[in-house]
Gaussian input, Z-matrix of N, CA and C with variables (Angstrom, degrees):
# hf/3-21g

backbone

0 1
 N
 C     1     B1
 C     2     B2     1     A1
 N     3     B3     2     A2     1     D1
 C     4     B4     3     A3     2     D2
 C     5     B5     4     A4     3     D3
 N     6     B6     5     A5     4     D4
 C     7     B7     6     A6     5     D5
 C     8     B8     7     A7     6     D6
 N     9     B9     8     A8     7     D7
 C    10    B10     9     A9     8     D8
 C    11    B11    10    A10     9     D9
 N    12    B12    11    A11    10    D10
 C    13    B13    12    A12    11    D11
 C    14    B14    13    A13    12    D12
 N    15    B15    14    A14    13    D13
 C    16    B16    15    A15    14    D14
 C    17    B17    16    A16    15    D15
 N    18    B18    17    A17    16    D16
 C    19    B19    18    A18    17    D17
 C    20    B20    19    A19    18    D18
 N    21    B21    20    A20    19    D19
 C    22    B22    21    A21    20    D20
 C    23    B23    22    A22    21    D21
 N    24    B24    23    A23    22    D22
 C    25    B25    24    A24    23    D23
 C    26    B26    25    A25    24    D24
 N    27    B27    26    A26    25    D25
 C    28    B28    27    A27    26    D26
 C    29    B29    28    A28    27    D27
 N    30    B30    29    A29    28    D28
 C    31    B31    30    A30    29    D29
 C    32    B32    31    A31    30    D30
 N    33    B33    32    A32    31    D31
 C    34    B34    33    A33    32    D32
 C    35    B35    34    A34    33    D33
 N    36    B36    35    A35    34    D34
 C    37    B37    36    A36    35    D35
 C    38    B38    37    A37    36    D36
 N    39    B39    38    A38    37    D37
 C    40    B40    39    A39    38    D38
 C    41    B41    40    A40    39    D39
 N    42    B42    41    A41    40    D40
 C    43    B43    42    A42    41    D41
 C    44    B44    43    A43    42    D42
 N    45    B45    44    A44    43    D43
 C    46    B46    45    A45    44    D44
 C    47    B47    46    A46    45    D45
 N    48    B48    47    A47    46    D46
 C    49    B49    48    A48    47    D47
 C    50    B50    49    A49    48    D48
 N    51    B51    50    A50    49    D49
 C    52    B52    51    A51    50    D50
 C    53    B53    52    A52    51    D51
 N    54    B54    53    A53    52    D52
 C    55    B55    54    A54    53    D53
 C    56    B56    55    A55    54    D54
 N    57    B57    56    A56    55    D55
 C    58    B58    57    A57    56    D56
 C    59    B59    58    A58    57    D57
 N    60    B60    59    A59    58    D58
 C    61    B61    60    A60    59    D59
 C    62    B62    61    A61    60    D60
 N    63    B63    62    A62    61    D61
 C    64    B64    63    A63    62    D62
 C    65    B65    64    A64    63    D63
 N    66    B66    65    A65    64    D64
 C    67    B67    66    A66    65    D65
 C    68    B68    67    A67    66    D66
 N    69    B69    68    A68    67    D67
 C    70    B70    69    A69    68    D68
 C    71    B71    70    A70    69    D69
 N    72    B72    71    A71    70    D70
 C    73    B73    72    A72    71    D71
 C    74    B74    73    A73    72    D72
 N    75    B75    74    A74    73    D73
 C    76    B76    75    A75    74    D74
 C    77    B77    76    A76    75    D75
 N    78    B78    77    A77    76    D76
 C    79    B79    78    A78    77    D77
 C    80    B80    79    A79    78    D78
 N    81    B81    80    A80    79    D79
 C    82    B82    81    A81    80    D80
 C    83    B83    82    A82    81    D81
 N    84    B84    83    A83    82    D82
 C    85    B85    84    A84    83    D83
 C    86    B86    85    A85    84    D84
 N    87    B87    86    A86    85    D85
 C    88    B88    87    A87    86    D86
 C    89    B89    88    A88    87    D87
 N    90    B90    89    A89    88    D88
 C    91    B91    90    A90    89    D89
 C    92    B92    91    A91    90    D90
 N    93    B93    92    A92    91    D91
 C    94    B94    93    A93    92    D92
 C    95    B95    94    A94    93    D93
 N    96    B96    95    A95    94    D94
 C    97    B97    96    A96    95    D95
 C    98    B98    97    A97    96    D96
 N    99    B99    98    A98    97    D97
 C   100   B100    99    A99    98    D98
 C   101   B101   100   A100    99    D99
 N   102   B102   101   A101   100   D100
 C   103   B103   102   A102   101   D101
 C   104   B104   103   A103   102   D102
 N   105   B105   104   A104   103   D103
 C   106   B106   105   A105   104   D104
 C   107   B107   106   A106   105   D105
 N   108   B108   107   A107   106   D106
 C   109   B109   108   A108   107   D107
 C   110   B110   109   A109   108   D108
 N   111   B111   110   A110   109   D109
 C   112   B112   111   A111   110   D110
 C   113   B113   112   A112   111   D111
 N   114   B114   113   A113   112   D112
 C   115   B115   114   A114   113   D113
 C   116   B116   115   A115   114   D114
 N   117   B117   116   A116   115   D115
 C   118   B118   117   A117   116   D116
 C   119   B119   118   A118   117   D117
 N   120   B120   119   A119   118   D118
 C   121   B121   120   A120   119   D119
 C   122   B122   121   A121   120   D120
 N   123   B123   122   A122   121   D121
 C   124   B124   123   A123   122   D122
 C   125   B125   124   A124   123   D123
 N   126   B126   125   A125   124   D124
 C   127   B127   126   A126   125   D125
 C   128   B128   127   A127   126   D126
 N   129   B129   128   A128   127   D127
 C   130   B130   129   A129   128   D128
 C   131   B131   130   A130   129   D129
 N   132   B132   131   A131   130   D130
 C   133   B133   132   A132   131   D131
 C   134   B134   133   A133   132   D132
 N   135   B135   134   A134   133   D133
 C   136   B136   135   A135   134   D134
 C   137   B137   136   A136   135   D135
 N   138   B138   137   A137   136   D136
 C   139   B139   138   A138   137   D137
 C   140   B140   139   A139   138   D138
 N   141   B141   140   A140   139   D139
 C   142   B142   141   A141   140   D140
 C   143   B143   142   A142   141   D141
 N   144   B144   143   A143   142   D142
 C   145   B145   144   A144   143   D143
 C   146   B146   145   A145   144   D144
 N   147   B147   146   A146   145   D145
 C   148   B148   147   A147   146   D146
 C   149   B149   148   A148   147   D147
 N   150   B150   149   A149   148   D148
 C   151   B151   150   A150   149   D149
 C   152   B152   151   A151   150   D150
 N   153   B153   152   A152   151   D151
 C   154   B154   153   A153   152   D152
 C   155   B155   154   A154   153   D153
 N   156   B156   155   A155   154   D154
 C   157   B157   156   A156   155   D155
 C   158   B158   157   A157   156   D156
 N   159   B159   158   A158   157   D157
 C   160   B160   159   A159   158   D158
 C   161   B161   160   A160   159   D159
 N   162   B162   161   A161   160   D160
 C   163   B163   162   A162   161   D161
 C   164   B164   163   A163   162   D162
 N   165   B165   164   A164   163   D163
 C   166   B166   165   A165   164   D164
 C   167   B167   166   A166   165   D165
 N   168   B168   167   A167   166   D166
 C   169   B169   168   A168   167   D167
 C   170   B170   169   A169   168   D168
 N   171   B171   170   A170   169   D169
 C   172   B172   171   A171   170   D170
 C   173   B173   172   A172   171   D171
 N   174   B174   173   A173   172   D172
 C   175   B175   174   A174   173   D173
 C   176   B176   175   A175   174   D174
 N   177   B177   176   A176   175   D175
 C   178   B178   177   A177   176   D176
 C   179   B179   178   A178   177   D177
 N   180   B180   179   A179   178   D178
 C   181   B181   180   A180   179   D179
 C   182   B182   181   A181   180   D180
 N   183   B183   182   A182   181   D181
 C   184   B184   183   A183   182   D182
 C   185   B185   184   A184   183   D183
 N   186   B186   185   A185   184   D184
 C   187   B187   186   A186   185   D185
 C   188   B188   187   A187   186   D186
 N   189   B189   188   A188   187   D187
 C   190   B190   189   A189   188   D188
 C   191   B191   190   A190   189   D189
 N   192   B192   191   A191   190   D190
 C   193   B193   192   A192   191   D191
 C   194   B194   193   A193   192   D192
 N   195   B195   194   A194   193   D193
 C   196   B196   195   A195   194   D194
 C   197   B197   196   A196   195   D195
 N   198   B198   197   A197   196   D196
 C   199   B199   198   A198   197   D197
 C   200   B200   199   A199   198   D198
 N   201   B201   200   A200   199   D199
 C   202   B202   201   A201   200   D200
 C   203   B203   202   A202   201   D201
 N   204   B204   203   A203   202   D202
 C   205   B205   204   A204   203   D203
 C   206   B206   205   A205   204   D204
 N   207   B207   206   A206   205   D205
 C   208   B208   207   A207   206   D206
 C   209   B209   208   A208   207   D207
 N   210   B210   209   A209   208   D208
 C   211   B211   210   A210   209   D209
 C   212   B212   211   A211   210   D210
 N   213   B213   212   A212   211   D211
 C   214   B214   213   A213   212   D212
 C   215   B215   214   A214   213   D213
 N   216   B216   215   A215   214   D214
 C   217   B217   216   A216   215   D215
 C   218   B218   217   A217   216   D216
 N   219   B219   218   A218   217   D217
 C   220   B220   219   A219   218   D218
 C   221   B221   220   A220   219   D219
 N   222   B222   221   A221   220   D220
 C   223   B223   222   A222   221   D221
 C   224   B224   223   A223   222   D222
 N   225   B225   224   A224   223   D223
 C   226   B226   225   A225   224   D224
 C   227   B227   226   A226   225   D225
 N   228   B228   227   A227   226   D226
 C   229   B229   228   A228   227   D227
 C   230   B230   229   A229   228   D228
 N   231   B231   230   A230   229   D229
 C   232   B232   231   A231   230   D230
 C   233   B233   232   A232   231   D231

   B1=1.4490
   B2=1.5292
   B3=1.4052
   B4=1.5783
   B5=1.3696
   B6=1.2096
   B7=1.4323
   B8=2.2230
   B9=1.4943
   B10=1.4446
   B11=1.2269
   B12=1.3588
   B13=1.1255
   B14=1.5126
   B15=1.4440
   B16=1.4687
   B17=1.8109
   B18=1.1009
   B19=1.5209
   B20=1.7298
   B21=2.1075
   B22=1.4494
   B23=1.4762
   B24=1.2715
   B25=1.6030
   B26=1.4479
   B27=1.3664
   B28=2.0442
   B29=1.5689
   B30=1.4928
   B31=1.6361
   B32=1.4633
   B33=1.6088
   B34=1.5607
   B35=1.8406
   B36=1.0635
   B37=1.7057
   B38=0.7727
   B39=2.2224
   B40=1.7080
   B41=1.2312
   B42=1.3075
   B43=1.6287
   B44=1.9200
   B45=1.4607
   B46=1.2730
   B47=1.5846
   B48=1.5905
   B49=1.4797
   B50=1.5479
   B51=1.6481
   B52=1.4458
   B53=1.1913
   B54=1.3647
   B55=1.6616
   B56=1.0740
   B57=1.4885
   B58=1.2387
   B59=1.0244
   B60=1.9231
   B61=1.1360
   B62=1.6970
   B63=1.1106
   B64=1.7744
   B65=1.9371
   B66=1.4642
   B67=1.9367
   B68=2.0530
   B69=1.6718
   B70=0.9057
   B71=1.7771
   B72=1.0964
   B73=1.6719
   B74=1.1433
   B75=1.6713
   B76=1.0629
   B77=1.6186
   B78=1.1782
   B79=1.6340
   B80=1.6753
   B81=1.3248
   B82=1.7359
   B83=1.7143
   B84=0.8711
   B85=1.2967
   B86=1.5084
   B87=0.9290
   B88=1.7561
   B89=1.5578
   B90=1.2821
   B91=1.4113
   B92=1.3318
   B93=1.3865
   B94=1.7063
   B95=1.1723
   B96=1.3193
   B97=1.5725
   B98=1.5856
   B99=1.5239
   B100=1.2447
   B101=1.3695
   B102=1.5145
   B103=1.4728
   B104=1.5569
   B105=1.1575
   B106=1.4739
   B107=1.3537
   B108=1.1628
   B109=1.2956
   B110=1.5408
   B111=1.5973
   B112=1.7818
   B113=0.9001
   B114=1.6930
   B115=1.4460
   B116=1.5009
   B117=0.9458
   B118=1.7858
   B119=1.3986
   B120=1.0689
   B121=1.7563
   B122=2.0210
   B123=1.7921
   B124=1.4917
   B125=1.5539
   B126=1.4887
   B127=1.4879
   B128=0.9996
   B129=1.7055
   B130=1.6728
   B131=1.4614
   B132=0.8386
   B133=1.2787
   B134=1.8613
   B135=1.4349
   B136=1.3222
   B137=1.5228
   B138=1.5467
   B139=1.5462
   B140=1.4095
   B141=1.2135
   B142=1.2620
   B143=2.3515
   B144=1.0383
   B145=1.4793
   B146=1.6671
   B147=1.3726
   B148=1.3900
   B149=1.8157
   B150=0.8137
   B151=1.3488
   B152=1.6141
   B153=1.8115
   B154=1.8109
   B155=1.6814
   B156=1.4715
   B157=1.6309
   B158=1.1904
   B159=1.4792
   B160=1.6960
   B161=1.5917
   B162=1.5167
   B163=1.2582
   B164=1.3689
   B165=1.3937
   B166=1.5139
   B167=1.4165
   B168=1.8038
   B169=1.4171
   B170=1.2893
   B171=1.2019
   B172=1.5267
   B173=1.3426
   B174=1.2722
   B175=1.3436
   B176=1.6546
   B177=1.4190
   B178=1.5034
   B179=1.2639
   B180=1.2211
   B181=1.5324
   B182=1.8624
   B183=1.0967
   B184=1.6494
   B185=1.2138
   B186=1.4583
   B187=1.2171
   B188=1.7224
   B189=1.3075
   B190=1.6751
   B191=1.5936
   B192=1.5226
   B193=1.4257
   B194=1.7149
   B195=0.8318
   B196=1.4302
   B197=1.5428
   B198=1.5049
   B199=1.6393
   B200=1.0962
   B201=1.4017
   B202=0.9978
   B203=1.9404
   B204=1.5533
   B205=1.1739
   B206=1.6419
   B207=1.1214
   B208=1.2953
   B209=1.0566
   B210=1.8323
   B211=1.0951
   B212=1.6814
   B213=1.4747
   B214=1.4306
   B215=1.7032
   B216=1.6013
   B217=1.4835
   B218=1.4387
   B219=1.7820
   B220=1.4843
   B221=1.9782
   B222=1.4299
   B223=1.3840
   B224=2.0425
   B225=1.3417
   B226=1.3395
   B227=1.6461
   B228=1.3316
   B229=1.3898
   B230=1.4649
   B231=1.4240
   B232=1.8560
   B233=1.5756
   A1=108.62
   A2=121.97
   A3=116.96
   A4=90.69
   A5=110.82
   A6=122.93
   A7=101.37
   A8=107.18
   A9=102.68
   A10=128.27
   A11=129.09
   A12=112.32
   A13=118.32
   A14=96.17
   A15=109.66
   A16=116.42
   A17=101.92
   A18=121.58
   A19=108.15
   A20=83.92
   A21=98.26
   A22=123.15
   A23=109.89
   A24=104.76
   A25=103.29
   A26=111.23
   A27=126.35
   A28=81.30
   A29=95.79
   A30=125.31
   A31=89.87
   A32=100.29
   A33=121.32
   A34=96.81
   A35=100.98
   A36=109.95
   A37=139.71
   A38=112.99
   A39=86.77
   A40=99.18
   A41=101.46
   A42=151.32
   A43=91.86
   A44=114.44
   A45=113.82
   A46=97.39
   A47=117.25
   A48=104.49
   A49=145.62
   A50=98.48
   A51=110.16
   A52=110.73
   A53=132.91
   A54=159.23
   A55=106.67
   A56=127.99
   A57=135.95
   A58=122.00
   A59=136.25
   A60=146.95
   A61=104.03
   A62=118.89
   A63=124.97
   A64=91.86
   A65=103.30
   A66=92.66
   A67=94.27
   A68=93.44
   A69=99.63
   A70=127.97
   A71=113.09
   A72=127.01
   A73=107.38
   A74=148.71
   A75=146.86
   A76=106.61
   A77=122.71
   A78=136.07
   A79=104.83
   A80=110.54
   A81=131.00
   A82=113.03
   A83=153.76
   A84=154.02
   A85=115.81
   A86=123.73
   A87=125.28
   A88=113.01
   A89=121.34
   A90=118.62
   A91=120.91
   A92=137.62
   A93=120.61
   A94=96.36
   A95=129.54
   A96=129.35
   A97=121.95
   A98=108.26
   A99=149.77
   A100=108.51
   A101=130.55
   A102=111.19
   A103=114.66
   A104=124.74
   A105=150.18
   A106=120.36
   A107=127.84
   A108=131.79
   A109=141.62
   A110=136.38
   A111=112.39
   A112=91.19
   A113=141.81
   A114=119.09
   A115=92.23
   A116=112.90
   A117=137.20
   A118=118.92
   A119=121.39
   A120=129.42
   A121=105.49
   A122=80.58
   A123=80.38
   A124=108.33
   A125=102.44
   A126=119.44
   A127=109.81
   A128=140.98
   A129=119.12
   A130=160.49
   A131=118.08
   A132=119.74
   A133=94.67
   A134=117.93
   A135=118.36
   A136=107.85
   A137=95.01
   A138=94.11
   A139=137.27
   A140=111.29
   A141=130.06
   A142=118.84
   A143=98.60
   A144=119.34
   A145=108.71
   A146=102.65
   A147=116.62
   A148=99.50
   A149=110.72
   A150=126.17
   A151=103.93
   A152=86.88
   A153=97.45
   A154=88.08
   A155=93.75
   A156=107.20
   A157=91.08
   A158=118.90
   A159=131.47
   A160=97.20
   A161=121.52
   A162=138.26
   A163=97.96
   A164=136.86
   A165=130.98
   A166=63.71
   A167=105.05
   A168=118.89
   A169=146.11
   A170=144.12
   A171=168.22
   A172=95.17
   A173=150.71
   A174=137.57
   A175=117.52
   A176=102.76
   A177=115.19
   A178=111.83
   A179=119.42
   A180=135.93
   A181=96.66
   A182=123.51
   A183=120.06
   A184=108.46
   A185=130.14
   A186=155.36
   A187=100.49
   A188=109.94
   A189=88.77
   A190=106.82
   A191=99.13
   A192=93.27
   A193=124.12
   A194=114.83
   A195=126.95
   A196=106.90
   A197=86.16
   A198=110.64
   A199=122.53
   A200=144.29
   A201=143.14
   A202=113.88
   A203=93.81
   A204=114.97
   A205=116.95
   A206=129.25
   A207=119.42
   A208=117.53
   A209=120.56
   A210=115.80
   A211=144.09
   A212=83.25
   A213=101.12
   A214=105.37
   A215=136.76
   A216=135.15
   A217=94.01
   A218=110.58
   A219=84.59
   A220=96.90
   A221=121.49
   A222=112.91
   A223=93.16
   A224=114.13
   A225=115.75
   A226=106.76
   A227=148.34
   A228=116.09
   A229=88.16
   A230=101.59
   A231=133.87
   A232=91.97
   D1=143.32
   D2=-171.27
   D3=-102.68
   D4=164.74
   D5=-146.71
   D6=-126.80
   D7=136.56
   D8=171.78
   D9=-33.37
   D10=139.67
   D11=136.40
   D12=-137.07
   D13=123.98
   D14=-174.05
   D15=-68.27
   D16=142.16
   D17=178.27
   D18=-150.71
   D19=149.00
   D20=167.16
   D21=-73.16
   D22=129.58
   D23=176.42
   D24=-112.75
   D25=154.60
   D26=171.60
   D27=-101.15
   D28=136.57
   D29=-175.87
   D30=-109.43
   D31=-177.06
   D32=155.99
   D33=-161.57
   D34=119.65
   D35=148.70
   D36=-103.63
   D37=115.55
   D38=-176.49
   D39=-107.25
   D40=-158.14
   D41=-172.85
   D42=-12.70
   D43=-56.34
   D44=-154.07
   D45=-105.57
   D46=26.09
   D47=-172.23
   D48=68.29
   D49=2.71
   D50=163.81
   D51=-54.77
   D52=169.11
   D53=179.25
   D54=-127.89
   D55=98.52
   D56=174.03
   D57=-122.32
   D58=113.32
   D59=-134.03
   D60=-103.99
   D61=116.56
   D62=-152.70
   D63=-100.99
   D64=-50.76
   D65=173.19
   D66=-151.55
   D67=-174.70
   D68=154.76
   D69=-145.98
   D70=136.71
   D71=-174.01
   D72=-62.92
   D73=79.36
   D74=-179.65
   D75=-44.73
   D76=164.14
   D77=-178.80
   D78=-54.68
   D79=-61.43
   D80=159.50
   D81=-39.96
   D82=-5.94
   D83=-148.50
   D84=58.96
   D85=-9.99
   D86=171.25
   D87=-33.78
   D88=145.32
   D89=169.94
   D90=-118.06
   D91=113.09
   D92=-170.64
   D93=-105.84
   D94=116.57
   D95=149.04
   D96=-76.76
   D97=126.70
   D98=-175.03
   D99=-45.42
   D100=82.41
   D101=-166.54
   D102=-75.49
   D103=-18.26
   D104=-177.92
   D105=-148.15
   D106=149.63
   D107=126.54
   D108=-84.61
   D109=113.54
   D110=-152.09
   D111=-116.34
   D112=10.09
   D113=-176.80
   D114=177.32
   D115=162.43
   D116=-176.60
   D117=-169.85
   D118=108.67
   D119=164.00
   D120=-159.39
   D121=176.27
   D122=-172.90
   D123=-82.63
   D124=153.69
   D125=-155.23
   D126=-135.36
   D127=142.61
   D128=108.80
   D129=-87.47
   D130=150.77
   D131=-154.95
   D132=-79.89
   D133=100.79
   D134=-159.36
   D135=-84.60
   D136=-30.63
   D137=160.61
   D138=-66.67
   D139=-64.13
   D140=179.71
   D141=-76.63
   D142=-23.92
   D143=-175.04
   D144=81.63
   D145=166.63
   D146=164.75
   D147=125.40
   D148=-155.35
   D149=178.03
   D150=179.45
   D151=134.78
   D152=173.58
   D153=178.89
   D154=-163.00
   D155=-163.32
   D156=-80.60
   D157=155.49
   D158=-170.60
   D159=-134.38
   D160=128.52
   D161=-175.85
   D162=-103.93
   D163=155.37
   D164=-173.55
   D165=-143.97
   D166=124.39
   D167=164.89
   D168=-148.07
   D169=94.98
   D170=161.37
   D171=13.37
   D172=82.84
   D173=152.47
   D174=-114.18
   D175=117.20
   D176=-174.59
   D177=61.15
   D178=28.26
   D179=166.48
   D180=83.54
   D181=20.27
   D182=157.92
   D183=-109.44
   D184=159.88
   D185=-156.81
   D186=-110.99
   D187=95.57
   D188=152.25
   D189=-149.62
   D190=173.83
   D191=-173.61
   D192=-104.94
   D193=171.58
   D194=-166.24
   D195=-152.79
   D196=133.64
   D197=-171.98
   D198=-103.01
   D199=166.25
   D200=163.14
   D201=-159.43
   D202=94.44
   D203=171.62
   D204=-75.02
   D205=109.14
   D206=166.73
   D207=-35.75
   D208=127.10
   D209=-29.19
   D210=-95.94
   D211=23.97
   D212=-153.20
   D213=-104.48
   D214=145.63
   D215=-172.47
   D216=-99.62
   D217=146.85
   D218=164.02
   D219=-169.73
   D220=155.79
   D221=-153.71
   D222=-117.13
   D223=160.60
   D224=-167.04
   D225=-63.13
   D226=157.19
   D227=152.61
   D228=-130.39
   D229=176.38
   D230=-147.77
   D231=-86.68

């Protein structure tokens, strides 16, 4: 089973209380900005385990997902 790894993400909330994930702060100091968001619902993380909201997300033109378990964000690792 591949295992979490948690990271800081920059949000935005608007008007109606969505959670919308603007980049993310890799563990290393790296920064990935969020080119899209294509999907959001509740998920599990089949790899890694848990259950929480699942972001399907455009970064550098690859697709991966990003979690956010109350209260903590966090991406699958290998």
């Amino acid at each position: 089973m591949a295992n979490k790894i948690f990271v800081d993400v920059v949000v935005k909330y608007d008007a109606e209380g969505n959670i919308i994930p603007l980049s993310i702060l890799w563990e290393d100091g790296r920064i990935f900005e969020i080119d899209k968001v294509v999907d959001v619902r509740p998920a599990p993380s089949l790899k890694a385990g848990g259950q929480g909201i699942r972001f399907t997300c455009r970064i550098q033109n690859k697709y991966r997902y990003l979690f956010f378990e109350e209260p903590r964000w966090f991406v699958e690792g290998s």
